[in-house]
N, C-alpha and C positions, 0 to 999 in steps of 0.2 A: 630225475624227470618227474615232472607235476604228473599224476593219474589222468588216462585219455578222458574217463568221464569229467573229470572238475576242469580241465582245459573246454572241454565243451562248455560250462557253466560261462568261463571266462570268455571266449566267444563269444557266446548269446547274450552276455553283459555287455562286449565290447570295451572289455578290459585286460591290458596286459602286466598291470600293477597290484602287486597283493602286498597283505601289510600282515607283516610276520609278529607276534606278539606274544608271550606267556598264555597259556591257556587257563581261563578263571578260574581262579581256586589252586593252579597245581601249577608248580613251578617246573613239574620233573616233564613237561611235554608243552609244546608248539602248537600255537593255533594259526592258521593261515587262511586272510579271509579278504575278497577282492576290494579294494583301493575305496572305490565307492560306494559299498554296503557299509565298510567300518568307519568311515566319516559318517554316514545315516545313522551308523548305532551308538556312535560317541556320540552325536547332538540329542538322538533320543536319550542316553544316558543322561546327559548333562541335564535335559529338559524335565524328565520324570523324577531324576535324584535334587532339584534342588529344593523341593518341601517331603520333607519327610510324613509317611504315610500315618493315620492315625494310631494303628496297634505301634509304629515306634514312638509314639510320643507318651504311652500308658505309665513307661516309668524310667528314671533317670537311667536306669542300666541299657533298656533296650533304645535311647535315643543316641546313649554312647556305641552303643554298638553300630544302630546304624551308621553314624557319622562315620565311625572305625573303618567300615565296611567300604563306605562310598570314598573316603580316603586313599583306602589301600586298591579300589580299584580304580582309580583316577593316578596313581602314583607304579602302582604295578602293570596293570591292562592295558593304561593306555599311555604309559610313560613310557613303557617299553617297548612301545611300538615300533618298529621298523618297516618301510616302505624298501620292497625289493621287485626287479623286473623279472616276468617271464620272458627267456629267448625266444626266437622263432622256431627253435628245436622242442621247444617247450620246457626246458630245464630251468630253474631257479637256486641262488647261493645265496643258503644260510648264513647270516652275519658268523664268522667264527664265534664272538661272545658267546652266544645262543648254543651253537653247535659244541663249544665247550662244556657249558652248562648241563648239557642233556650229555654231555660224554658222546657225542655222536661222530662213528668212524667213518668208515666205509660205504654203512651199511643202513638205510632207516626205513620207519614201517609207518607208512602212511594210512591215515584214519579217515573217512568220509563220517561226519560227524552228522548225517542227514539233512543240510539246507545246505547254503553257500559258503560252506566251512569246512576246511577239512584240520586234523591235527596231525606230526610229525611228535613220533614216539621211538625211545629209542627201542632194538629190536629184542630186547629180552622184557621190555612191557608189554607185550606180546604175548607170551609165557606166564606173566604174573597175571591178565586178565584172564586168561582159559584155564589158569588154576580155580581163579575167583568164581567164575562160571561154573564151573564144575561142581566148587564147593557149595555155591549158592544155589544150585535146580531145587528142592522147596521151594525158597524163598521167591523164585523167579513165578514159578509153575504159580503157587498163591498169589502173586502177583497180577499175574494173565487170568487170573480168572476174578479178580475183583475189578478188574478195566472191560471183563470180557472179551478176551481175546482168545 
């Protein structure tokens, strides 16, 4: 069952179509984001990535990277895009592939990623973040206070 808050979002968009995809950068989690923001954010992709900015063009290695970069997510992000419907129930099915991929059973642990996105993790990434928190309060605490927070 998609979260009452993001089924709200899809409402207020007037969308029942979300596009299930790799989350950037991490293969081990889902990003799920509605139908008509991630066609906006593919065209901005496409629109912004096709000249490369000028710190990539400083030297051969970081033009190759960027190319690399705008590659893999043009071949990962949004090649692996999947368009799936929300029911009236509000439930959604995750392409098996995907749900392979993530080993995802029974059970999954849904992420509000703070805008029109949320991620689908499987439930012991859960576990591995509030270790990492835990481990990381310096770095957090130093953190908040160079943003002032």
């Amino acid at each position: 069952m998609v979260p009452k808050d993001f089924r709200a979002v899809l409402e207020r968009l007037g969308e029942r179509s979300l596009v299930v995809t790799y989350a950037k950068g991490r293969s081990d989690r889902l990003e799920l984001r509605p139908a008509g923001l991630f066609v906006a954010y593919q065209s901005r992709f496409n629109e912004q990535s096709k000249t490369p900015p000028e710190h990539a063009l400083a030297s051969p290695e970081q033009m190759r990277s960027w190319a690399k970069s705008r590659q893999l997510m043009r071949d990962f992000y949004f090649g692996e895009a999947e368009w799936i419907e929300v029911d009236k129930a509000g439930r959604i099915l995750i392409p098996a592939e995907k749900r392979r991929s993530l080993n995802l059973q029974d059970k999954i642990e849904f992420r509000g990623m703070g805008d029109e996105t949320f991620q689908v993790w499987h439930p012991a990434e859960r576990e591995d973040l509030l270790k990492t928190w835990n481990d990381s309060r310096d770095e957090i605490q130093e953190f908040l206070g160079l943003i002032n927070m």
